[in-house]
N, C-alpha and C positions, 0 to 999 in steps of 0.2 A: 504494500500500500504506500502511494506517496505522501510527501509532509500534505500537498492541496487537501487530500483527503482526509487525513488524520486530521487538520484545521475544522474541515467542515464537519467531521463525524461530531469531533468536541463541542462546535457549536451547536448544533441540533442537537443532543444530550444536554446542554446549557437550557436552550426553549422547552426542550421535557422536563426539564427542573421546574421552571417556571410556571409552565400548566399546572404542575403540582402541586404546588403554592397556591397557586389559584388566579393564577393571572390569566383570562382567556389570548391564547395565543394558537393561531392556525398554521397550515403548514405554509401558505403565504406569505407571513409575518418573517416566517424563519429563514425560506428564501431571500426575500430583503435584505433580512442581518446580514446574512452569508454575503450577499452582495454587494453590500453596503459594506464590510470589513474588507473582500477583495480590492475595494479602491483603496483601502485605506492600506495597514499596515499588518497582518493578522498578528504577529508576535509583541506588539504593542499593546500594553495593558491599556491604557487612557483611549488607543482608538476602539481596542474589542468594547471596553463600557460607552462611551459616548454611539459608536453606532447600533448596538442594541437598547441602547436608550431611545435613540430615536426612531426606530423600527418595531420594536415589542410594545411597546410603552406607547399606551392610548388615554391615560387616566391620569393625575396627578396623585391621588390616593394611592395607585398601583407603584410610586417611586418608592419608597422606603419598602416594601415586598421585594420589586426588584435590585433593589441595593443588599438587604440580608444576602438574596440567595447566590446576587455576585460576588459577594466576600467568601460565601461559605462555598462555593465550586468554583473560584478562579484563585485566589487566595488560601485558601482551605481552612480558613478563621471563623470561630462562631463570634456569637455577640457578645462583647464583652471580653474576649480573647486577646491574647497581646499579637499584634500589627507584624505581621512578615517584612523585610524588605525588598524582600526575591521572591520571585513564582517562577518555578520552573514546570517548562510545558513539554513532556513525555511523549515519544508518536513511538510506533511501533517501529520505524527505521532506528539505523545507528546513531542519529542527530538528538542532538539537546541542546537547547535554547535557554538560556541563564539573563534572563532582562531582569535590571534593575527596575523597580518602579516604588513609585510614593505608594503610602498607603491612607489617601486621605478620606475624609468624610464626603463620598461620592456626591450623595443628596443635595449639599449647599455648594455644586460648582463657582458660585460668584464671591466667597467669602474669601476672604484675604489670604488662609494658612491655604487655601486650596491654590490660589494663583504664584503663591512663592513654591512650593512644593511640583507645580507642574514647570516655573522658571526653571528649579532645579533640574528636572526632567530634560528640560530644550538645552541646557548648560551642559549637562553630559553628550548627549548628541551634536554639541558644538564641539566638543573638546575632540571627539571620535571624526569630526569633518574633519580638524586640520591636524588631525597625528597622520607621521606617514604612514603608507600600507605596510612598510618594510619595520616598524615597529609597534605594529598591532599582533593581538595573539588572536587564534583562532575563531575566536569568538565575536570579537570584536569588528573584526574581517567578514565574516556572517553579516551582524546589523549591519554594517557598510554595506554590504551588497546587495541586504534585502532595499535599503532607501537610495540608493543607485537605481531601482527598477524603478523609480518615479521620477528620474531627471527628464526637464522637459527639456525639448531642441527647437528651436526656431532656426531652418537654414536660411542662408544667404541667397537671396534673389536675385534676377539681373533681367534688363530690358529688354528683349527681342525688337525684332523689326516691324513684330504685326502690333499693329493699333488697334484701341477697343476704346468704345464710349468712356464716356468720364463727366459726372457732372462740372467740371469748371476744371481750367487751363489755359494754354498760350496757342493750341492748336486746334483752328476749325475741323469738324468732323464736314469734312466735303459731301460725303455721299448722304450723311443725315442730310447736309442744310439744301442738299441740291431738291431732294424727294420734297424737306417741308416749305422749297419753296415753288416747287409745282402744285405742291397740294392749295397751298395758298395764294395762287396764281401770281406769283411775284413778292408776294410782300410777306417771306416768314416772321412767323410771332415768336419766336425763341430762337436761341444760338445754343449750336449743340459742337460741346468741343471731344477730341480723344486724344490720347495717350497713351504710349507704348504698352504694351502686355510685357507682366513680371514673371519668369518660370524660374523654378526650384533649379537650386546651383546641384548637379549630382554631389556626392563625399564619397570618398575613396576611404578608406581608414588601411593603413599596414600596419599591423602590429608587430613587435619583437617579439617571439616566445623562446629566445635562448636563454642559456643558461645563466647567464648575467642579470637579465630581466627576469629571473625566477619569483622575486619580491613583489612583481609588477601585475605580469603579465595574466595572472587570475581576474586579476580585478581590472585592468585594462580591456580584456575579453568580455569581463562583464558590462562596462560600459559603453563598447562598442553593439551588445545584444539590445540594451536598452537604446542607445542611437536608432537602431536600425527598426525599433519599433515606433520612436516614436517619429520620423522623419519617414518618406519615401524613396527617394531616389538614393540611396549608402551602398555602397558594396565593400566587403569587410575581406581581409587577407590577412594570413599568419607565416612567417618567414624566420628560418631559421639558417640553416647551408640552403635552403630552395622555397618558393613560393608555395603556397597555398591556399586557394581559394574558398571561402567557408561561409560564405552569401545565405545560402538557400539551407544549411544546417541551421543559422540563426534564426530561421523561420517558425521555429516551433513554439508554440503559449507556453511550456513551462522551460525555465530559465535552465533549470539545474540539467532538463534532458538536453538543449543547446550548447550549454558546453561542457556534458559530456562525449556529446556525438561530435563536438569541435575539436576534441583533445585527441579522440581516435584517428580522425582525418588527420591530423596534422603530425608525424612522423616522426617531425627530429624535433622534439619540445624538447626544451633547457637542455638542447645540444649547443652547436658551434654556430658565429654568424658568420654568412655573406652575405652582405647589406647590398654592394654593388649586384654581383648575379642576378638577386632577387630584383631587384629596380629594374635590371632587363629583360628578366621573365616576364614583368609585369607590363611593359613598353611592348616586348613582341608578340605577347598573348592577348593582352584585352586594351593597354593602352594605346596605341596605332589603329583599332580597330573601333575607338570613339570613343570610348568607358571613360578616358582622363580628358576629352573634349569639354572644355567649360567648367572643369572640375575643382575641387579643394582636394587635394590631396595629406592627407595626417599621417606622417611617417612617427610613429612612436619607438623610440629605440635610445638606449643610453649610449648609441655613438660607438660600441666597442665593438671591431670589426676586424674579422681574422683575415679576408679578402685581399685583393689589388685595390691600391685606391684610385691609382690609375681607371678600373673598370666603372669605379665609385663616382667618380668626377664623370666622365661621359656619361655613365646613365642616369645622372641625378641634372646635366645638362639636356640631354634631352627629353627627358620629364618636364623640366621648365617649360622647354620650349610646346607642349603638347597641352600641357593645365595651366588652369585661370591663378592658383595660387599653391606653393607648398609648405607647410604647417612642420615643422619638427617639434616634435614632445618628447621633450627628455627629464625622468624623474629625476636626474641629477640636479638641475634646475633651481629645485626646491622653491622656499620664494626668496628666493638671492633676484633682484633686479637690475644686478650688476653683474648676471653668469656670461663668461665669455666661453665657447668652444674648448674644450681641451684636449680631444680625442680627436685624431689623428683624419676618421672617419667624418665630426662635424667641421674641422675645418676647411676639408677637400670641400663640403657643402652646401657651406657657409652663403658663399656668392649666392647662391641661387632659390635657396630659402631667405621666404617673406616675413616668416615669425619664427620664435623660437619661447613653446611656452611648455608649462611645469603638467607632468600628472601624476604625481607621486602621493598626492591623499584627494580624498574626497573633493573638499573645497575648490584645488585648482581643476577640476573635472566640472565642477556645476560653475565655475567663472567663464572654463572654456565655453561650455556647452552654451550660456548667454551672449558670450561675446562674439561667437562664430557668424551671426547675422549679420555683423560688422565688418566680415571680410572683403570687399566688393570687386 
């Protein structure tokens, strides 16, 4: 059985609690829940209460019922009982989930100890954005990547040639004002302008999965699965001594089967790099043939490169010349604002890369992910 499941069994077991108590709750109600916490966070104590709050819970009377019986099955505290800090949530898999949580007075959400107590809460999950990946423990690396699955992407747009209405501008719509001024036999009543049509920039993402990027590369994977879901046009590749392309594995609704069907496809993980090779696997295979036309391309790699750099400098110039822009992400980076190249690989590169920014924890991943719209 997977964790989705084991979530959901828990939950429905949770709304059978509840009818038993006496709160009328139908199996529609419980649907809701379930899909109302899939948006949210399911391993998240304050989201599981808040959306069964608002989903189960039709009655204001019904709140303090519904609060006993969320202490006493999510918590495992009667009334009156001394306050857990931890709830640990058991699935029938090998995983276990150790979340910290308050444990306040559900009932009076608006009361003061409750909004320091859930401050706290946002304060830990801050602290966990900006440690790096490469100093988190297992756990910790876990919630990361479940709140990874909700980074949003806005890409980068660009104007084509064809023009589309627009209510106000600097450019007559000809072919409108020609028609509403036949319709009005010479004399149109309105002025109708357009303006160029915006299409989605494609994104290319190359990831490093060598052995150097070992600290990385899990979670860089992961945020490439959540890109490619939330944008359309991505095409996602893993590169190690050779390219590999892993697009259409990233396809799958649950995360955990993505990349584990990503780790098989791809051969030589936390092996050896050649950064150059791979740039021209990726020129002779899909970039020539239009994939990097108009493109952002995200070469994520910390620059250490067993290769020719010779090979490295050619293919990383003719990659310019074929994409709209090239992006290096290197967790070395960190947020030093003042990082120059040091490896031997980014400096061959140097010229011809547009940015040079950090992913080495959460944080610079969700500043990327906003500012990418700015690449023009």
């Amino acid at each position: 059985m997977s964790d989705d499941e084991d979530f959901v069994e828990l939950f429905v077991d949770f709304g059978r609690n509840l009818r038993d108590a006496g709160i009328p709750i139908g199996s529609d109600n419980v649907m809701s829940y379930c899909e109302s916490v899939a948006l949210l966070n399911p391993s998240d104590i304050l989201d599981v209460y808040w959306a069964g709050r608002a989903t189960l819970i039709a009655r204001r009377d019904h709140i303090p019922v519904y609060d006993s019986v969320f202490r006493r099955f999510f918590l495992n505290e009667e009334l009156g009982g001394d306050n857990e800090p931890k709830l640990k949530m058991k699935t029938t898999s090998n995983s276990e989930a150790v979340l910290e949580v308050p444990s306040p007075e559900l009932s009076t959400p608006a009361s003061g100890e409750e909004e320091t107590k859930m401050g706290l809460m946002a304060s830990t999950s801050e602290i966990w954005r900006n440690k790096a990946f490469s100093n988190c423990t297992q756990e910790e690396l876990a919630a990361l990547r479940r709140i990874m699955r909700s980074i949003k992407l806005t890409p980068p747009r660009r104007r084509t040639r064809r023009r589309v209405a627009a209510t106000a501008g600097l450019q007559i719509h000809l072919r409108k004002m020609v028609l509403e001024t036949m319709r009005s036999h010479g004399e149109p009543n309105d002025l109708y302008f357009s303006r160029r049509k915006l299409r989605v920039r494609p994104l290319v993402l190359i990831l490093d999965v060598s052995g150097s990027m070992a600290d990385y590369s899990r979670n860089l994977l992961q945020f490439a699965y959540s890109v490619r879901r939330a944008a359309g046009q991505v095409e996602v590749f893993c590169f190690g001594t050779r390219l590999t392309r892993i697009t259409r594995t990233l396809n799958r609704r649950r995360p955990d089967e993505a990349m584990s069907l990503a780790a098989q496809m791809v051969f030589d993980w936390e092996g050896g790099t050649r950064i150059g090779d791979s740039l021209q696997a990726f020129i002779r295979e899909w970039g020539r043939r239009g994939m990097s036309r108009g493109s952002i391309v995200v070469i994520c790699s910390d620059g250490l490169d067993r290769g020719d750099p010779e090979v490295l400098a050619g293919a990383i110039e003719r990659l310019s010349r074929l994409c709209h822009r090239i992006v290096w992400m290197n967790p070395h980076k960190g947020d030093n604002s003042d990082f120059r190249p040091s490896t031997l690989a980014m400096m061959v590169s140097e010229p011809y890369i547009d940015a040079i920014v950090s992913g080495h924890n959460l944080r610079s991943l969700e500043d990327f992910s906003q500012t990418l719209s700015a690449l023009r």
